[in-house]
C-alpha positions, 0 to 999 in steps of 0.5 A: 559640348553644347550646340552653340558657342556663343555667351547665350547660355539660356539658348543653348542645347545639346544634340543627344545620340538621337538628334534631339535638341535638349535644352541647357537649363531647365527647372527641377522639382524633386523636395518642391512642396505641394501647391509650390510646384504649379506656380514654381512651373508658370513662373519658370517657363514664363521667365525663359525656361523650356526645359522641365523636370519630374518623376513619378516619384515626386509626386508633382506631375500633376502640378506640373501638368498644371504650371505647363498649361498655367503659362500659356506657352506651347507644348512643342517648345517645352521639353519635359523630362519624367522617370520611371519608378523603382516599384513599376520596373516590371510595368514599363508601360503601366508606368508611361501611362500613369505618368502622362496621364498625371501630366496632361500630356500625349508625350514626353521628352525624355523618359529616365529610368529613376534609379537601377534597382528593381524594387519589389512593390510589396516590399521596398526593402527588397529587390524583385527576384526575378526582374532587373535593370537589363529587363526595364532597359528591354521595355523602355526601348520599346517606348520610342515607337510608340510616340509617346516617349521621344527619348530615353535614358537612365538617371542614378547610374555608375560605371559598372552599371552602365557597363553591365547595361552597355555589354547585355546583348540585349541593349540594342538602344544607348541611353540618351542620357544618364541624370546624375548627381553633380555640383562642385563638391560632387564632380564626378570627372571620370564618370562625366568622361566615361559617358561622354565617350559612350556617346551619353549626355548628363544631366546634373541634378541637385546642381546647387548642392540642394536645399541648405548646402554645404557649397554656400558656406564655401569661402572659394566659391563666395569669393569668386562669385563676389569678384563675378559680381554674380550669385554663388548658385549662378557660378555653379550652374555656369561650371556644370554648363561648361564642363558639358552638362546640363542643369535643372537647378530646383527653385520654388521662388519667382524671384531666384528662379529668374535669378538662376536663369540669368546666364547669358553674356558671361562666362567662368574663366580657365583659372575660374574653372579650375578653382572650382574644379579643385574645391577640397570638400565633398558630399552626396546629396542622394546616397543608395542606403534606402535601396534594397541593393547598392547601386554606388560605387565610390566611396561614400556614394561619390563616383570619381 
């Protein structure tokens, strides 16, 4: 759970297995245009924010480099979060440096394996032959002692996967965090459970159901939130906020990403929670057909 109890929910951050405090609520990027990206950074972290996050394979670090220098604020009150791609798996290294030299930046935060698949660079339809996850999970826990990355952690991972990283010999460091995909119609409770009990921190991704969701058309959580007085995307984020996880909704509008922020001094009731927790419909915002293997196991893509 989160560190502090009180209705402050933009203060609020959760301790990892490191003892690192990450914040609750930051900003994500992924689908942010060119251009967008910079002022989308400036305006969040002028707004409250001190939490950012990117990929390698967003193609934004730079921007986001930018936004981060453009709003004045300083870098140890910012954490930053990036991922390695699937391509540079077997070029751990390469990938950190490619990363941090994109994003202006000595360091960063938390450093993510994007997905578990060891895509071959020559061929994206292929998965290397000779590499996979257990090996880039060798690397990256190298990186820790360097400085250069404080954190580490995987994103995209499922239950057999993380048991398959967990049991290997040679995990010798518990991923921090797992970035995974989580709205209402998306919860996931068995696999949130499973990495809570390993001691492993998610953090949701695609929060709001991404761009033009289903969610928004969604006559329990419309209703809820009318009765709330608050916005649809705002009740989302408080759920994922109370069932433990954090959340980097993706806005490139000033005026929504302040709005997405406006989380303090309130709260989703038991009876609210619920309604939630039972929303019939689901979707997968980012399913594995475009991987060379597959790395979901529910079906359609849905973990339980």
């Amino acid at each position: 759970m989160a560190d502090q109890q009180s209705l402050d929910h933009t203060k609020w951050t959760f301790t990892l297995n490191t003892g690192a405090k990450m914040p609750a609520v930051g900003l994500g990027t992924w689908q942010s245009k060119p251009n967008e990206v910079r002022e989308a950074v400036k305006a969040a972290l002028k707004a409250g924010y001190r939490h950012i996050d990117t990929a390698l394979a967003y193609g934004n670090e730079n921007e986001v480099g930018l936004g981060i220098k453009d709003s004045g604020v300083p870098r140890d009150q910012i954490w930053v979060t990036t991922k390695l791609d699937n391509t540079w798996h077997h070029v751990v290294e390469e990938g950190v440096t490619s990363s941090l030299k994109s994003l202006q930046l000595d360091y960063v935060d938390l450093y993510l394996m994007h997905w578990p698949s060891s895509t071959d660079p020559s061929d994206k339809k292929k998965h290397l032959p000779d590499w996979n996850f257990i090996k880039t999970w060798q690397e990256m826990q190298k990186l820790p002692a360097s400085g250069r990355v404080k954190n580490i952690g995987v994103s995209n991972f499922a239950i057999p996967n993380l048991e398959k990283l967990l049991n290997d010999p040679s995990c010798k460091v518990v991923p921090a965090v797992n970035q995974i995909e989580l709205h209402p119609n998306c919860p996931s409770p068995k696999l949130l459970e499973y990495n809570k009990s390993k001691g492993i921190h998610c953090t949701a991704y695609s929060c709001l159901g991404s761009t033009d969701s289903p969610l928004y058309k969604d006559q329990t959580l419309l209703k809820l939130a009318e009765a709330k007085g608050k916005t649809p995307q705002q009740c989302m984020l408080m759920w994922g906020l109370q069932r433990g996880s954090s959340v980097i909704p993706k806005s490139v509008t000033a005026s929504r990403i302040e709005k997405n922020f406006e989380l303090d001094g309130w709260e989703l009731s038991k009876e609210e929670m619920t309604q939630l927790d039972n929303l019939p419909d689901r979707f997968k915002v980012c399913g594995d057909a475009w991987l060379p293997i597959k790395v979901f196991s529910g079906e359609g893509g849905i973990e339980a």
